[in-house]
VOBA-1610 file (N, C-alpha, C; in pm, whole numbers, padded with zeros to 5 digits, always signed):
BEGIN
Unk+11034+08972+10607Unk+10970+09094+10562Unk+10819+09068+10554Unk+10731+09150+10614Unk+10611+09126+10610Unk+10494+09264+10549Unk+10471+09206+10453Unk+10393+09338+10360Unk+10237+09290+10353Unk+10128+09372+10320Unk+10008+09357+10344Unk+09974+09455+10219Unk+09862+09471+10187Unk+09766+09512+10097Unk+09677+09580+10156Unk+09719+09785+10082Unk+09651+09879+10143Unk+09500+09868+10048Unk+09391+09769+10171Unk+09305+09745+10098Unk+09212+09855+10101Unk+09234+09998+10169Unk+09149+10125+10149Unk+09189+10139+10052Unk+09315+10192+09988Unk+09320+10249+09883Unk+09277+10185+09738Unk+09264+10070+09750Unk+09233+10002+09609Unk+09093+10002+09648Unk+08997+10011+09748Unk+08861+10003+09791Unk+08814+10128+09688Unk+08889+10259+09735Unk+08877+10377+09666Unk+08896+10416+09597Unk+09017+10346+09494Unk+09009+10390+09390Unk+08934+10294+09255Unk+08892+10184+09366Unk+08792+10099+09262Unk+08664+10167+09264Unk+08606+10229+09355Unk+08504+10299+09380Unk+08512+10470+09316Unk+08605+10491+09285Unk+08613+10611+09220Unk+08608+10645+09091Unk+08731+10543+09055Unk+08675+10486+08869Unk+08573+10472+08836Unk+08516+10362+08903Unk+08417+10331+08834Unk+08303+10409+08844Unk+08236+10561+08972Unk+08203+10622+08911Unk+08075+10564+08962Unk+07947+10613+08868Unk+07842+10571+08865Unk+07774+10437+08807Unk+07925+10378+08706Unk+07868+10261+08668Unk+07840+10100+08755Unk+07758+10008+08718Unk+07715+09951+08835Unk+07827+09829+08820Unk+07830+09762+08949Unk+07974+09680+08945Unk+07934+09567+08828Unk+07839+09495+08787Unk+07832+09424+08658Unk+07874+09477+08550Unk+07865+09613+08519Unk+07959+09656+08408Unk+08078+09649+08418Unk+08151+09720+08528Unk+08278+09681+08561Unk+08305+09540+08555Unk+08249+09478+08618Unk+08283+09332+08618Unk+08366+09285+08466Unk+08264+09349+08355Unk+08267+09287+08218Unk+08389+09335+08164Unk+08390+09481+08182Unk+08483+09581+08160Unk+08656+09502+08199Unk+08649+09465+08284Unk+08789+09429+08339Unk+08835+09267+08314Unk+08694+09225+08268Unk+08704+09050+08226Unk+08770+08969+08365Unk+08720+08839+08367Unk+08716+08746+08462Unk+08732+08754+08619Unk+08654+08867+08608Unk+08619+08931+08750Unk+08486+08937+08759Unk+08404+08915+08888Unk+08289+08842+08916Unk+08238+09031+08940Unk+08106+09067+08957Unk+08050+09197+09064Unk+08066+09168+09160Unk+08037+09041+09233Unk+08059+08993+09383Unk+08174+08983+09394Unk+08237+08945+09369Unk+08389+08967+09377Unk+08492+09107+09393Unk+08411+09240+09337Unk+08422+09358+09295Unk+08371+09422+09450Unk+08239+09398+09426Unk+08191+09415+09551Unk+08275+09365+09729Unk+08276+09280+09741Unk+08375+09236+09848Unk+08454+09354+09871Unk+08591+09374+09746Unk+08687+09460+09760Unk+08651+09576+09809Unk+08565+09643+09734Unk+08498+09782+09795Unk+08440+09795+09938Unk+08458+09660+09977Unk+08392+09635+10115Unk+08545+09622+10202Unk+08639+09627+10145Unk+08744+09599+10201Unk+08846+09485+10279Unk+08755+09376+10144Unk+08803+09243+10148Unk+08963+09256+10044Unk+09031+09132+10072Unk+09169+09152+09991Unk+09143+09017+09884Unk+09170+09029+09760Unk+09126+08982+09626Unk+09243+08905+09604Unk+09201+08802+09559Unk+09311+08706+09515Unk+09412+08741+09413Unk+09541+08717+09387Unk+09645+08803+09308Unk+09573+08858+09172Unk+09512+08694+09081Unk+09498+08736+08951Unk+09429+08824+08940Unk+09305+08850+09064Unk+09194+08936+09048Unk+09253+09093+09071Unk+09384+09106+09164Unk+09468+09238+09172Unk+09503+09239+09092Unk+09569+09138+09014Unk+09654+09226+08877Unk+09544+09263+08775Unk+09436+09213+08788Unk+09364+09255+08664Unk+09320+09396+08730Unk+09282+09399+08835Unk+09216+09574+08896Unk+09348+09648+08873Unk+09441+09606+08925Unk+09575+09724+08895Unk+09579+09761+08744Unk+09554+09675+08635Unk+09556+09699+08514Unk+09455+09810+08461Unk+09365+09811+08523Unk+09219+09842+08484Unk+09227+09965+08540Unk+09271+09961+08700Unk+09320+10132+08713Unk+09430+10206+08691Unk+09502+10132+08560Unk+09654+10183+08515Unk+09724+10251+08623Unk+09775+10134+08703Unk+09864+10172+08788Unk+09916+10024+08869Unk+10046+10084+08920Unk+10108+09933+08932Unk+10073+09830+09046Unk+10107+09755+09075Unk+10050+09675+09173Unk+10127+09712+09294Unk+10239+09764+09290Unk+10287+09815+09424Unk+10221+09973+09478Unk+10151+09994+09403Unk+10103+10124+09438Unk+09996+10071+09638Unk+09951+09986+09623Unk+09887+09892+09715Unk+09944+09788+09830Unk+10115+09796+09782Unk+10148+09743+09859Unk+10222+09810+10000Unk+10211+09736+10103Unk+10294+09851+10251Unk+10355+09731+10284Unk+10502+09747+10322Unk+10595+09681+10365Unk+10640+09717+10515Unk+10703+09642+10599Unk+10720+09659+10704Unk+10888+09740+10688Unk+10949+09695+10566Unk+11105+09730+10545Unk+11108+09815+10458Unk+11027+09868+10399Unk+10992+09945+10255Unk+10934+10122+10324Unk+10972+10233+10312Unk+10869+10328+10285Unk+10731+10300+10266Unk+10645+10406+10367Unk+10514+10356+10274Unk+10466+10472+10150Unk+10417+10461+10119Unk+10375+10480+09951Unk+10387+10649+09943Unk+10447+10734+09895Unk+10473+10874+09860Unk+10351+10921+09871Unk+10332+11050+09902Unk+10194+11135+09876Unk+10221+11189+09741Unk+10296+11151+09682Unk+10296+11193+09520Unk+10224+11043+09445Unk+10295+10986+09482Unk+10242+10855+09421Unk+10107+10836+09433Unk+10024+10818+09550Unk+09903+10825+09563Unk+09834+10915+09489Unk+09853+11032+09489Unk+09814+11093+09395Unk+09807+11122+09249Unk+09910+11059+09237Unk+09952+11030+09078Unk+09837+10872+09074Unk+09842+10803+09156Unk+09732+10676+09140Unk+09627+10706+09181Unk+09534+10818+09185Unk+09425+10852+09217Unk+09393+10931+09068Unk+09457+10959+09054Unk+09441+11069+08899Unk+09431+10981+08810Unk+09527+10890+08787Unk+09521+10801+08699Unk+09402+10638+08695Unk+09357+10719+08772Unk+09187+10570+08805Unk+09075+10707+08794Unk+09103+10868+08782Unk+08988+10898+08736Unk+08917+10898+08608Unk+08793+10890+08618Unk+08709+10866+08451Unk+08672+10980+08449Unk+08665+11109+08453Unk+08542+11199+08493Unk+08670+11311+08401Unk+08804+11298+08407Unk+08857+11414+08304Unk+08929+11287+08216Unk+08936+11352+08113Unk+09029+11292+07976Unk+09176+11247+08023Unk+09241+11170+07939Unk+09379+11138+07965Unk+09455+11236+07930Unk+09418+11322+07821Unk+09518+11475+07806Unk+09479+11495+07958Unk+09406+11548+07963Unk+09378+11623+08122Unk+09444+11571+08250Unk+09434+11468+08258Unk+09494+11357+08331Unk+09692+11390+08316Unk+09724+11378+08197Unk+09870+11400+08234Unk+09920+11511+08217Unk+09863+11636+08194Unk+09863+11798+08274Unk+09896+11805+08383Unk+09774+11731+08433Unk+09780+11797+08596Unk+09909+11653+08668Unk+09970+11566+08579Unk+10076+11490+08615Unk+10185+11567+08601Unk+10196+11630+08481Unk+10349+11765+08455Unk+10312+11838+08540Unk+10216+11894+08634Unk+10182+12010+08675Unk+10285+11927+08817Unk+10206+11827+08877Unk+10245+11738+09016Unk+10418+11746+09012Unk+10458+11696+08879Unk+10617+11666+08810Unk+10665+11782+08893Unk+10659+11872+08848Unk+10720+12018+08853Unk+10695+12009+08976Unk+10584+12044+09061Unk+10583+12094+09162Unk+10673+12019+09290Unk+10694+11862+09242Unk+10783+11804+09335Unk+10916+11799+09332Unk+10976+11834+09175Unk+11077+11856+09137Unk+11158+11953+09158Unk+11075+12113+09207Unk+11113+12196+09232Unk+11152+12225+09369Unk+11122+12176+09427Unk+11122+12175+09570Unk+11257+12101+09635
//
């Protein structure tokens, strides 16, 4: 089985979180993660595990959200979206899991 690391999507949603702040804050923010190190990723380098599990943490969302398997589905257009919502800073976490019941429903119904 051979799986790889969708390194756009963690490029983007490290770049989305964080927003306007500069990658040394982040850096601090997420602990024992370098800016250069931060930087790379956004460049669409692939980060050593501990440094993924700490970004997956940081954008509350799981570490398979990133992963593509050759034997596996690749990743739901719900899911992505549910992991794009959940790495934004720009609305509240009420707000944030609204528009998650809103997603709920709309896939549920269908």
């Amino acid at each position: 089985m051979e799986s790889t690391l969708d390194t756009e999507l963690l490029a983007g949603m490290l770049k989305t979180k964080r927003g306007t702040q500069g990658l040394r804050a982040i850096a601090e923010e997420i602990g024992s993660v370098s800016f250069a190190t931060l930087s790379r990723i956004e460049q669409g380098r692939i980060p050593d595990v501990d440094t993924f599990i700490r970004i997956c943490k940081w954008l509350e969302v799981s570490t398979e959200t990133f992963i593509l398997s050759s034997s596996t589905k690749a990743v739901s257009s719900k899911d992505r979206i549910v992991a794009h919502l959940r790495a934004e800073k720009e609305l509240s976490k009420e707000h944030v899991n609204m528009i998650l019941n809103m997603i709920d429903l709309a896939y549920n119904s269908k």
